[in-house]
PDB file with SEQRES, HELIX, SHEET and CRYST1 records, atoms N, CA, C and O in Angstrom:
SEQRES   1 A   74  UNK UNK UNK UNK UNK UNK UNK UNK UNK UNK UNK UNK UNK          
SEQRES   2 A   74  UNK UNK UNK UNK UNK UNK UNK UNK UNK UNK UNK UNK UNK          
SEQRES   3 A   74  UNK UNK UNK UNK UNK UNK UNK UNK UNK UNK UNK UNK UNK          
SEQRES   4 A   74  UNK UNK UNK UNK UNK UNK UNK UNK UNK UNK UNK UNK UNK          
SEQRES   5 A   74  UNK UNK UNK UNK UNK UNK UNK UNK UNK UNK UNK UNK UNK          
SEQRES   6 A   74  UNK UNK UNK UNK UNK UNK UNK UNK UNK                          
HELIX    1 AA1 UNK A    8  UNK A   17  1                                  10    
HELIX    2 AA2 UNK A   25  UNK A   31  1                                   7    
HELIX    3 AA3 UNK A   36  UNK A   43  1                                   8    
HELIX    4 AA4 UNK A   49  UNK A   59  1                                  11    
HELIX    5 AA5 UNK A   63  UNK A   65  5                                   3    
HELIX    6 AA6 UNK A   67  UNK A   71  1                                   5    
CRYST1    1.000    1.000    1.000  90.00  90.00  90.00 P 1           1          
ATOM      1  N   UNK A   1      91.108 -39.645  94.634  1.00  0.00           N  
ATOM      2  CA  UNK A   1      90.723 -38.620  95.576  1.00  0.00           C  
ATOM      3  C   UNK A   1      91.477 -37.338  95.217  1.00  0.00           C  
ATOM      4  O   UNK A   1      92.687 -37.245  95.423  1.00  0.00           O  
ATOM      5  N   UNK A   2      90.767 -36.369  94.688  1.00  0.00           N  
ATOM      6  CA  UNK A   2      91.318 -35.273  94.657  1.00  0.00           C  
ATOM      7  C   UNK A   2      91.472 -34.081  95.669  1.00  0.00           C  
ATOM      8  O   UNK A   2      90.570 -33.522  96.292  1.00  0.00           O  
ATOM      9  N   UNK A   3      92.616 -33.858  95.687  1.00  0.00           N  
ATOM     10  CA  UNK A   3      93.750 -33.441  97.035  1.00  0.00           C  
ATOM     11  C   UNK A   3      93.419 -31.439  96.754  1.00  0.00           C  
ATOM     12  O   UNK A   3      93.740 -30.976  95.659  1.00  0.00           O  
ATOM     13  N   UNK A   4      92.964 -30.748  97.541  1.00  0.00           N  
ATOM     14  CA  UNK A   4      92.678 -29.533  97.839  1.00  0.00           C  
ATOM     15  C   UNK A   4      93.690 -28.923  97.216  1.00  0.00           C  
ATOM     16  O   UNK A   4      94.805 -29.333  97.539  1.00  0.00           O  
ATOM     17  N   UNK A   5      93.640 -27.978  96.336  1.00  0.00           N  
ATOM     18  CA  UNK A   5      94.999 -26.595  96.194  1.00  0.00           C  
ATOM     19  C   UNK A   5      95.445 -25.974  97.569  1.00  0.00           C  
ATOM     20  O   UNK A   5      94.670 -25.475  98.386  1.00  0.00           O  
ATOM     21  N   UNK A   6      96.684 -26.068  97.689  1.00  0.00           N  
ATOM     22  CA  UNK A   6      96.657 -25.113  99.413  1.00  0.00           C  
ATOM     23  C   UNK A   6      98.122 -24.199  98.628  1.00  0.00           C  
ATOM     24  O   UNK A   6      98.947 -24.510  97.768  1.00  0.00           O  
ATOM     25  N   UNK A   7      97.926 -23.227  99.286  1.00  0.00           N  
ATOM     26  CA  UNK A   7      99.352 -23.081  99.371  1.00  0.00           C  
ATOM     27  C   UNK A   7     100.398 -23.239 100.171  1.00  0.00           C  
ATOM     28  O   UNK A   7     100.238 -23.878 101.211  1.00  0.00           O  
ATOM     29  N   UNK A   8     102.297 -22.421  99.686  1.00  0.00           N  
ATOM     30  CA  UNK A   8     103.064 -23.175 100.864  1.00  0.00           C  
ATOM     31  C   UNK A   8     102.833 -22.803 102.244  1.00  0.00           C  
ATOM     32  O   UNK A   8     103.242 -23.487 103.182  1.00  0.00           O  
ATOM     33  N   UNK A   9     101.919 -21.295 102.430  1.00  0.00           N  
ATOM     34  CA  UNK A   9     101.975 -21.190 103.662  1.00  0.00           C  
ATOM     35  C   UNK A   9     100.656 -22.387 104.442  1.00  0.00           C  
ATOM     36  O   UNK A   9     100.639 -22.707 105.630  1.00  0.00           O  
ATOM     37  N   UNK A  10      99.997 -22.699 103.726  1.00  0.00           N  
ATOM     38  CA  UNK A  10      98.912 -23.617 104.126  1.00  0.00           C  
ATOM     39  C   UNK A  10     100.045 -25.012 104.617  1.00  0.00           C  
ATOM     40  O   UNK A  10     100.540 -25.423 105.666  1.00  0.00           O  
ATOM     41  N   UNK A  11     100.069 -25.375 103.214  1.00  0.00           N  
ATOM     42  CA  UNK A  11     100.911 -26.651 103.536  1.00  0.00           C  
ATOM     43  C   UNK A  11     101.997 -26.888 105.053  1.00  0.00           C  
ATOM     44  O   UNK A  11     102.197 -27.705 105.952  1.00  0.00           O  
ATOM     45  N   UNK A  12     102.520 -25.411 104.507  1.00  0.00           N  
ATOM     46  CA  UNK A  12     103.303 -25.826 106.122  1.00  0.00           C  
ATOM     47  C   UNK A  12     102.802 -25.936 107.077  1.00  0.00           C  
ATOM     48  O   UNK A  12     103.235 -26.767 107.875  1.00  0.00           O  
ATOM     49  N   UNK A  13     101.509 -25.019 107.441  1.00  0.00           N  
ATOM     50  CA  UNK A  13     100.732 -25.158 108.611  1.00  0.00           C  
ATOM     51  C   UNK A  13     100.008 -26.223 109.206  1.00  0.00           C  
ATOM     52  O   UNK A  13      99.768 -26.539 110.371  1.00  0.00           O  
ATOM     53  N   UNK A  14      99.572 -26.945 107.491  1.00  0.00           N  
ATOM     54  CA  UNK A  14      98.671 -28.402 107.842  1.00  0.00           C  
ATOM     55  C   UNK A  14     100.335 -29.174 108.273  1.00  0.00           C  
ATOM     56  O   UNK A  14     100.360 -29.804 109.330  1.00  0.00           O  
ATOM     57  N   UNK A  15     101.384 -29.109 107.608  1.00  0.00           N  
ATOM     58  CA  UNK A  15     102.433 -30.186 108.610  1.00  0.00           C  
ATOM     59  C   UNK A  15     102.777 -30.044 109.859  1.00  0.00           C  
ATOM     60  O   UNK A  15     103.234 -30.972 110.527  1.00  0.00           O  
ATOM     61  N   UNK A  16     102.539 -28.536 110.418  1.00  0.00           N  
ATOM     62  CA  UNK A  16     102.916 -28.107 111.608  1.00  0.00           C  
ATOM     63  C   UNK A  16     101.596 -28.832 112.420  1.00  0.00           C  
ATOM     64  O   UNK A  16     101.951 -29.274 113.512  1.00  0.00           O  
ATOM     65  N   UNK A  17     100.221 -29.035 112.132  1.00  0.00           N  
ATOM     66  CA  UNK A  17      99.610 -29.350 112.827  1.00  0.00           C  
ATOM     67  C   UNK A  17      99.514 -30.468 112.686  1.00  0.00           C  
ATOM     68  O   UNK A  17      99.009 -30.959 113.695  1.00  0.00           O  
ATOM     69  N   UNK A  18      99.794 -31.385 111.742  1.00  0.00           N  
ATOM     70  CA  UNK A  18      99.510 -32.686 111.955  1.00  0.00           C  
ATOM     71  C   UNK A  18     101.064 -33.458 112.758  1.00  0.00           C  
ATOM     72  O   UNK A  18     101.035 -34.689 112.779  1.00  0.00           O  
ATOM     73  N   UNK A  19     102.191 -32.861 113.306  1.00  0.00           N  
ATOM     74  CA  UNK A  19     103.391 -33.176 114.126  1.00  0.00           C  
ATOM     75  C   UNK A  19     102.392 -32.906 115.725  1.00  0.00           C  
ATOM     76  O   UNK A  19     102.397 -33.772 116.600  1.00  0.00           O  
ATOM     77  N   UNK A  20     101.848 -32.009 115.829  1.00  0.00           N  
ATOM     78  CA  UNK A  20     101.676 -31.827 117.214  1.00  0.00           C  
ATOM     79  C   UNK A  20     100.584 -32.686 117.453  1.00  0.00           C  
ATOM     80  O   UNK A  20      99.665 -32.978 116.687  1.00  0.00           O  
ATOM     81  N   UNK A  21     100.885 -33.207 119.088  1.00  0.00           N  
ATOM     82  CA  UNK A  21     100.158 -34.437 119.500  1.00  0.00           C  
ATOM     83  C   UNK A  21      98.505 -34.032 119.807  1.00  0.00           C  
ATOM     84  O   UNK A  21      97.542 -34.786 119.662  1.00  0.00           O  
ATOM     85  N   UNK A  22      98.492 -32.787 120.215  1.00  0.00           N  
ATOM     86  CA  UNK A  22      96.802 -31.979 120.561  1.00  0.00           C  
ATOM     87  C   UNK A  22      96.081 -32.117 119.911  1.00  0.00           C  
ATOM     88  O   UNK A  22      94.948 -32.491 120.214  1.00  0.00           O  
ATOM     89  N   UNK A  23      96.598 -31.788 118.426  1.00  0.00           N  
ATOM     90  CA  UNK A  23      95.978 -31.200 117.333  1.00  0.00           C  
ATOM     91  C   UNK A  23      94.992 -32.723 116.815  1.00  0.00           C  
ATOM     92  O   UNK A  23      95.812 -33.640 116.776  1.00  0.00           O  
ATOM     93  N   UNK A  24      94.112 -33.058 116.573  1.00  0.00           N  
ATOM     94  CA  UNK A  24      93.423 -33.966 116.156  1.00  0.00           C  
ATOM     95  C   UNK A  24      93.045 -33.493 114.374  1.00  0.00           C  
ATOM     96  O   UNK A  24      92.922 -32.399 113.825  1.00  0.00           O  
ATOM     97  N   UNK A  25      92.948 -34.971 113.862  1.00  0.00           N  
ATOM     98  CA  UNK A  25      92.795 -34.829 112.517  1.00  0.00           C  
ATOM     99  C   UNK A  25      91.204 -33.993 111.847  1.00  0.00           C  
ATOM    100  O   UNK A  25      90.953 -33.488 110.752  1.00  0.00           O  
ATOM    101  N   UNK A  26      90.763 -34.089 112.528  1.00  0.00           N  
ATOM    102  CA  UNK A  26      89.405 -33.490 112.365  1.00  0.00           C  
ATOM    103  C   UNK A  26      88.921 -32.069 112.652  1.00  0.00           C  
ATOM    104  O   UNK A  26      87.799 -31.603 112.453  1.00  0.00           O  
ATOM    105  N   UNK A  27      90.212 -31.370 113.259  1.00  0.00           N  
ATOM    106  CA  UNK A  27      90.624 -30.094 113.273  1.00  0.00           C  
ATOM    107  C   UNK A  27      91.200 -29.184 111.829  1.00  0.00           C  
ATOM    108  O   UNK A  27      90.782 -28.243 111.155  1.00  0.00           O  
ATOM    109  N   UNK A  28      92.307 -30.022 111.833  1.00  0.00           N  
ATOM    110  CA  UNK A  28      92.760 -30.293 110.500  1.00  0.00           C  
ATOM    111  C   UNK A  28      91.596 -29.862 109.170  1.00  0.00           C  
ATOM    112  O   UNK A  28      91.847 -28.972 108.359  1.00  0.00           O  
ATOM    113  N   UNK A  29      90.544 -30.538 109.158  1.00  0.00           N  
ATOM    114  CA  UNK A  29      90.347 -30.955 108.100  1.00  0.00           C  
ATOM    115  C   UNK A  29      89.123 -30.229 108.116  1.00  0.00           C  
ATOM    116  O   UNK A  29      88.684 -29.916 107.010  1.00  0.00           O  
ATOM    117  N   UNK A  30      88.306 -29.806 109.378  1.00  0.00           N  
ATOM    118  CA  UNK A  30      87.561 -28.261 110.041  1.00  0.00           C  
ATOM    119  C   UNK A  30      88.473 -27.402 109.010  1.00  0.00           C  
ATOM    120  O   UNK A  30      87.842 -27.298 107.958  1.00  0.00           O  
ATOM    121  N   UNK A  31      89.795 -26.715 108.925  1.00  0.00           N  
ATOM    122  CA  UNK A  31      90.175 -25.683 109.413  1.00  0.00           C  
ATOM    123  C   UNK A  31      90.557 -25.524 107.349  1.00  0.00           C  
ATOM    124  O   UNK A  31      90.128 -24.601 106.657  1.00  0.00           O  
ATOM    125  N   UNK A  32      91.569 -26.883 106.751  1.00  0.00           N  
ATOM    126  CA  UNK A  32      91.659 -27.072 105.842  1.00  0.00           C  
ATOM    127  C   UNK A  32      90.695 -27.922 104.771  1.00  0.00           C  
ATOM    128  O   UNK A  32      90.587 -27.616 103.584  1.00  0.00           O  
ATOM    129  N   UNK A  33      90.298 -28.577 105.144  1.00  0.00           N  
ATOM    130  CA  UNK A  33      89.365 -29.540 104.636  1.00  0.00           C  
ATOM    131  C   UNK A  33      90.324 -30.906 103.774  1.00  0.00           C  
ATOM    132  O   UNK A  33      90.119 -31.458 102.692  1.00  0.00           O  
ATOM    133  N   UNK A  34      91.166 -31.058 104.588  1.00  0.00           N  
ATOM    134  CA  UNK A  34      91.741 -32.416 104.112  1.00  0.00           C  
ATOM    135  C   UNK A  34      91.858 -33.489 105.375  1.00  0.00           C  
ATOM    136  O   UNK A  34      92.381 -33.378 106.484  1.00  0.00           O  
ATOM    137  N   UNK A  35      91.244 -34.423 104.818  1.00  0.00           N  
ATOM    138  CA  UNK A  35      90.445 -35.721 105.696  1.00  0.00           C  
ATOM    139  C   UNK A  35      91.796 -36.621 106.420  1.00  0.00           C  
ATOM    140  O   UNK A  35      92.817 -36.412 105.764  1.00  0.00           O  
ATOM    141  N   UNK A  36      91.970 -37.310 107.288  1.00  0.00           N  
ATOM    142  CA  UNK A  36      93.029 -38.186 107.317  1.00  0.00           C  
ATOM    143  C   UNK A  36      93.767 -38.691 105.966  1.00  0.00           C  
ATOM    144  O   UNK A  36      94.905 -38.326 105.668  1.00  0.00           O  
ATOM    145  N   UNK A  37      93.047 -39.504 105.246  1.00  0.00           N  
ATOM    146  CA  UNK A  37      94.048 -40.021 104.085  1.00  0.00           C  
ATOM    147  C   UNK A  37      95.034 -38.272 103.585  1.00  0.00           C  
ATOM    148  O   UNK A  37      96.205 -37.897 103.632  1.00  0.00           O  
ATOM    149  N   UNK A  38      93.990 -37.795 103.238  1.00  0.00           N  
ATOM    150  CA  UNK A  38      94.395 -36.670 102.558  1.00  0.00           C  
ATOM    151  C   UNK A  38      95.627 -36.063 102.988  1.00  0.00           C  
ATOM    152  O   UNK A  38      96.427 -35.719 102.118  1.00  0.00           O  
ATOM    153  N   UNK A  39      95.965 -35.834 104.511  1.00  0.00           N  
ATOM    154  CA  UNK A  39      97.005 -35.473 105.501  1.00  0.00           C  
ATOM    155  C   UNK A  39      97.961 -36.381 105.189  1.00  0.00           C  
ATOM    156  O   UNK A  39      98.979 -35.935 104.660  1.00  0.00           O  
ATOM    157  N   UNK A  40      97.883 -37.537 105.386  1.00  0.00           N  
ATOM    158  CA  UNK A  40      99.324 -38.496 104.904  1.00  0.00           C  
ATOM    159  C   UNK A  40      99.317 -38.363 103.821  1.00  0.00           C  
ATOM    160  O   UNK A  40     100.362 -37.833 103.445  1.00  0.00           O  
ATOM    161  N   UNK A  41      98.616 -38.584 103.016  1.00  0.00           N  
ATOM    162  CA  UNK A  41      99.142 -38.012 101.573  1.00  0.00           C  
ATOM    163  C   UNK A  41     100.186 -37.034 101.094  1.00  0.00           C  
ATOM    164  O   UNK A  41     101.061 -37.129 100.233  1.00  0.00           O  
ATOM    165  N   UNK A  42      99.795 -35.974 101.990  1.00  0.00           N  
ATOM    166  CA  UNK A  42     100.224 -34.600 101.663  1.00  0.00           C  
ATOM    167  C   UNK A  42     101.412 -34.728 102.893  1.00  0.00           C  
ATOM    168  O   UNK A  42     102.091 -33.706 102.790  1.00  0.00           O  
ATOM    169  N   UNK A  43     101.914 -35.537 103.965  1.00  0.00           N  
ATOM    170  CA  UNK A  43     103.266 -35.579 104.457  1.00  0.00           C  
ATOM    171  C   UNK A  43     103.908 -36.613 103.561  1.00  0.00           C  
ATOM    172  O   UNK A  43     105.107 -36.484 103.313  1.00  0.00           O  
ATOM    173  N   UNK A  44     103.077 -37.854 102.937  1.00  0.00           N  
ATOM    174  CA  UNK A  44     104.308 -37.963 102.456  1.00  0.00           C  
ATOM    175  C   UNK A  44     104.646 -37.642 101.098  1.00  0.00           C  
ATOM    176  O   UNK A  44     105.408 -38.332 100.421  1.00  0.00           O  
ATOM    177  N   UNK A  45     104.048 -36.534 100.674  1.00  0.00           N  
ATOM    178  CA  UNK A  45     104.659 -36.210  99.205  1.00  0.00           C  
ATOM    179  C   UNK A  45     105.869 -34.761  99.886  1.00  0.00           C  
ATOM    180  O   UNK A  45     106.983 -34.419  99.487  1.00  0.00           O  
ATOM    181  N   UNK A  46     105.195 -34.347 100.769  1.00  0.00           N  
ATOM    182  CA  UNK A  46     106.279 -33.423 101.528  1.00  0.00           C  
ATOM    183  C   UNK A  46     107.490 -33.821 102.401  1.00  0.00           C  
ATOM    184  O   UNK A  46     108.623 -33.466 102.076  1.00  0.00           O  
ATOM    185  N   UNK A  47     107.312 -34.375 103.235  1.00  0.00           N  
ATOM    186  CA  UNK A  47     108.371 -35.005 103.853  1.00  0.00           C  
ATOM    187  C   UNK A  47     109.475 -36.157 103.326  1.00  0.00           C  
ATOM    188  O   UNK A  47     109.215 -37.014 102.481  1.00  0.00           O  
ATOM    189  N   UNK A  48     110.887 -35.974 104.073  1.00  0.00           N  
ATOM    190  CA  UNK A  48     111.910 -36.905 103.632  1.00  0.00           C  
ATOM    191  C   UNK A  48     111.276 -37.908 103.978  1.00  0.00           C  
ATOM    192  O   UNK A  48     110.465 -37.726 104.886  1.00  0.00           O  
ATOM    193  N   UNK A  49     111.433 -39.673 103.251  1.00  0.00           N  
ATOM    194  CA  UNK A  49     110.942 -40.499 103.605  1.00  0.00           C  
ATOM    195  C   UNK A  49     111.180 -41.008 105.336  1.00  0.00           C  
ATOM    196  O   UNK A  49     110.479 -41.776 105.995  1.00  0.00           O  
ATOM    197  N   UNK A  50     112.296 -40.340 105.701  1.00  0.00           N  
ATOM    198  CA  UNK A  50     113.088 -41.325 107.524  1.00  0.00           C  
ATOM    199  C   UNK A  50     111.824 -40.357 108.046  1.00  0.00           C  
ATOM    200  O   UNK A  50     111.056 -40.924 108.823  1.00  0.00           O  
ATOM    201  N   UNK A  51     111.504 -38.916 107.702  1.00  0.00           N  
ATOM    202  CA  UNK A  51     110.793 -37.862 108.655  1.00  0.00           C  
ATOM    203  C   UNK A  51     109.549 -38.474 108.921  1.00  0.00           C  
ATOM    204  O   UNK A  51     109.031 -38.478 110.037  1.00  0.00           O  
ATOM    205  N   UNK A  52     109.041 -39.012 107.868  1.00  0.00           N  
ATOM    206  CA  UNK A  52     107.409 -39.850 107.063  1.00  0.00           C  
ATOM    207  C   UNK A  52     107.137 -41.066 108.319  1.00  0.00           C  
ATOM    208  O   UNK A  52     106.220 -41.321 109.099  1.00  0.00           O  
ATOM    209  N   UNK A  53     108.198 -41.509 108.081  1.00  0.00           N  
ATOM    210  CA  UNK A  53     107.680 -42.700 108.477  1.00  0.00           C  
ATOM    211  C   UNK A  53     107.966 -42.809 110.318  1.00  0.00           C  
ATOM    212  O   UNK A  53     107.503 -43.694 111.037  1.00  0.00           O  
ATOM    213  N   UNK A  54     108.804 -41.702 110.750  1.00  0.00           N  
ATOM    214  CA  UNK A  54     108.722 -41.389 111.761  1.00  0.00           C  
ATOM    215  C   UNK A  54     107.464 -40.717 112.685  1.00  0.00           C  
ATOM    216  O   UNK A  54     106.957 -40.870 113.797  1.00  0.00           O  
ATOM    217  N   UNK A  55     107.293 -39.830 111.420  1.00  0.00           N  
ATOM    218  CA  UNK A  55     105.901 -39.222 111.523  1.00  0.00           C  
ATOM    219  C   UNK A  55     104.257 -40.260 111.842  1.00  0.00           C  
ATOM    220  O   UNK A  55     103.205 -40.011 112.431  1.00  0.00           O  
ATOM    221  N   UNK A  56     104.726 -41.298 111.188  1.00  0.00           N  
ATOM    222  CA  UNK A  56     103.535 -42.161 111.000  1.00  0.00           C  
ATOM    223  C   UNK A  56     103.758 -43.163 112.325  1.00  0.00           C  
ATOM    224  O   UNK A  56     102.778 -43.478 112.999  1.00  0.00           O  
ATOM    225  N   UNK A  57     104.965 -43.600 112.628  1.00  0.00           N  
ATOM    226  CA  UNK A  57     104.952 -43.964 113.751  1.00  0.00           C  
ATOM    227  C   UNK A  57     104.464 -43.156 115.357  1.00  0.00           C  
ATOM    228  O   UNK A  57     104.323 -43.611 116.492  1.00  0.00           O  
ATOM    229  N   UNK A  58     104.371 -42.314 115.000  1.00  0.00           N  
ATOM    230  CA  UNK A  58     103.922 -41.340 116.340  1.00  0.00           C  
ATOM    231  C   UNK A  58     102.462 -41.374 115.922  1.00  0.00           C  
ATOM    232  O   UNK A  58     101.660 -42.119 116.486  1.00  0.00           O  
ATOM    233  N   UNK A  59     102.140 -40.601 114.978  1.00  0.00           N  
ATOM    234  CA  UNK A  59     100.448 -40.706 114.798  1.00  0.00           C  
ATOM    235  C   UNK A  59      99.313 -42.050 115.181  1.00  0.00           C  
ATOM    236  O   UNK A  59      98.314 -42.102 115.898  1.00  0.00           O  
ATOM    237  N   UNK A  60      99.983 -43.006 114.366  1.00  0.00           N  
ATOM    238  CA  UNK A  60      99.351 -44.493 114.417  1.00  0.00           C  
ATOM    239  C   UNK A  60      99.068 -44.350 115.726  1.00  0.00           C  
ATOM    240  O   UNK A  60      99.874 -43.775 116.458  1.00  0.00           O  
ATOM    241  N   UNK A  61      97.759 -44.903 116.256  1.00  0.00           N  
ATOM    242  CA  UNK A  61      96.937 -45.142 116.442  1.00  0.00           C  
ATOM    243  C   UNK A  61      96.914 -43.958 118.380  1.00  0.00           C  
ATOM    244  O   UNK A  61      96.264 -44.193 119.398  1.00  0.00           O  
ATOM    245  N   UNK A  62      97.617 -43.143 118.173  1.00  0.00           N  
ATOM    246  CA  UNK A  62      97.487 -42.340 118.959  1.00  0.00           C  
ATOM    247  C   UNK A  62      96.321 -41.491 119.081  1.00  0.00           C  
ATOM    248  O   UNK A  62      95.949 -40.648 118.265  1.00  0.00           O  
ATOM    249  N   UNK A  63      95.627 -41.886 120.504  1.00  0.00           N  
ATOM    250  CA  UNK A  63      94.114 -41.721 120.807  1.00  0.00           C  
ATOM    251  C   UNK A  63      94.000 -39.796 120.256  1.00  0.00           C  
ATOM    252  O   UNK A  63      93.230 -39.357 119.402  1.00  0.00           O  
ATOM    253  N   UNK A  64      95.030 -38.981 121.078  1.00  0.00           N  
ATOM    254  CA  UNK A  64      94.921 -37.474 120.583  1.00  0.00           C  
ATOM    255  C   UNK A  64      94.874 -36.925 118.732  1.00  0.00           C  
ATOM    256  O   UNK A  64      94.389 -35.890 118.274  1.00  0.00           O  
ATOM    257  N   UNK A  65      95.395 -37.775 118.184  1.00  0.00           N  
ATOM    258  CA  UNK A  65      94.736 -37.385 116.907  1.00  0.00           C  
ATOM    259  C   UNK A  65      93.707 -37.715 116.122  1.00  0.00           C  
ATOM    260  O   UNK A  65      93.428 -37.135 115.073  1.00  0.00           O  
ATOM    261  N   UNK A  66      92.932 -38.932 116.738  1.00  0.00           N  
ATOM    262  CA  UNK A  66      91.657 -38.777 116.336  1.00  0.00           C  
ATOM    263  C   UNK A  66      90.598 -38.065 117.471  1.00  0.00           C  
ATOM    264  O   UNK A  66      90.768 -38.426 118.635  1.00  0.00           O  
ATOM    265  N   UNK A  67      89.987 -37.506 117.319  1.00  0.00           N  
ATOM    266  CA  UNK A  67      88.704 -36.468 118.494  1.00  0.00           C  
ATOM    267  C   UNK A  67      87.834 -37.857 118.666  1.00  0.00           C  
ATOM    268  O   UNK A  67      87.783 -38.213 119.843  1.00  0.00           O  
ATOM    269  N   UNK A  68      86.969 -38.926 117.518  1.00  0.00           N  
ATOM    270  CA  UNK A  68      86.219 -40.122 118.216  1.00  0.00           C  
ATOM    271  C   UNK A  68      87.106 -40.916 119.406  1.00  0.00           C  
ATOM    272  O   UNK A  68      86.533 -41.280 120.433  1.00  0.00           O  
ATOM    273  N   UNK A  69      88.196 -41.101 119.250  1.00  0.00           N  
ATOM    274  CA  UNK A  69      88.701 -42.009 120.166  1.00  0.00           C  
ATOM    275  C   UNK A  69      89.169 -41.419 121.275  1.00  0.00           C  
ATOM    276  O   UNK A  69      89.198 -41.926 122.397  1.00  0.00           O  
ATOM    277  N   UNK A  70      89.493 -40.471 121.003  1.00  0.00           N  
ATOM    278  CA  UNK A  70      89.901 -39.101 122.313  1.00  0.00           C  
ATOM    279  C   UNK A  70      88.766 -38.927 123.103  1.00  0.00           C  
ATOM    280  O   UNK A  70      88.954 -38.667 124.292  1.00  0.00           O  
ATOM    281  N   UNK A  71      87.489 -39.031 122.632  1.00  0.00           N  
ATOM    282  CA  UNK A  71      86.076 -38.435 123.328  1.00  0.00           C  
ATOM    283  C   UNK A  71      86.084 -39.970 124.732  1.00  0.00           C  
ATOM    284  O   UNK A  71      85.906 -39.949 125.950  1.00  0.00           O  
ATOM    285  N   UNK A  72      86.381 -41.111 123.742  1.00  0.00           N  
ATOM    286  CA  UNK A  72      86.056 -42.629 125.011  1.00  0.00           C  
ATOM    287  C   UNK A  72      87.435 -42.512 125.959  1.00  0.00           C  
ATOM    288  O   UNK A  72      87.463 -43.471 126.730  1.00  0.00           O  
ATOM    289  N   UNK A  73      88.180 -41.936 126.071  1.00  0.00           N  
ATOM    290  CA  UNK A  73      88.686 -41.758 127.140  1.00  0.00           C  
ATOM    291  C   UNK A  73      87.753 -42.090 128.465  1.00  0.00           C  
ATOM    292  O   UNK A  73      86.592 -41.690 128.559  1.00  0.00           O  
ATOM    293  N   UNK A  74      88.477 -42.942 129.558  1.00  0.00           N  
ATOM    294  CA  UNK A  74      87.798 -42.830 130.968  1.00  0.00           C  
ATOM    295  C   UNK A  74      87.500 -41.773 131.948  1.00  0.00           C  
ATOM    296  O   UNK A  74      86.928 -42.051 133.001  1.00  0.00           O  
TER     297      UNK A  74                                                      
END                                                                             
């Protein structure tokens, strides 16, 4: 899978948005055009591994970053 050119001000922005809980991956990827895989990809070639995997523990399977699973809300 080949991974978009961004630059650092991009890059930082796609990490700034993929930390915040609002922001859904499909915004993301609207705005940059990098898909879920693509986003972890690109934290963890950026991020310290403790930040990564901290990171991934908050995301996993948290309904606000995907928009399909956010929509079945009650």
């Amino acid at each position: 899978m080949k991974q978009k050119q961004l630059s650092p001000e991009e890059i930082s922005r796609v990490i700034e948005m993929a930390w915040e809980d609002d922001v859904p991956f499909d915004a993301i990827e609207a705005q940059y055009g990098l898909n879920e895989e693509q986003v972890i990809a690109l934290m963890r070639s950026e991020l310290k591994h403790s930040s990564f995997k901290m990171w991934r523990r908050r995301v996993t399977g948290r309904k606000s970053k995907h928009w399909k699973k956010k929509q079945m809300q009650p």
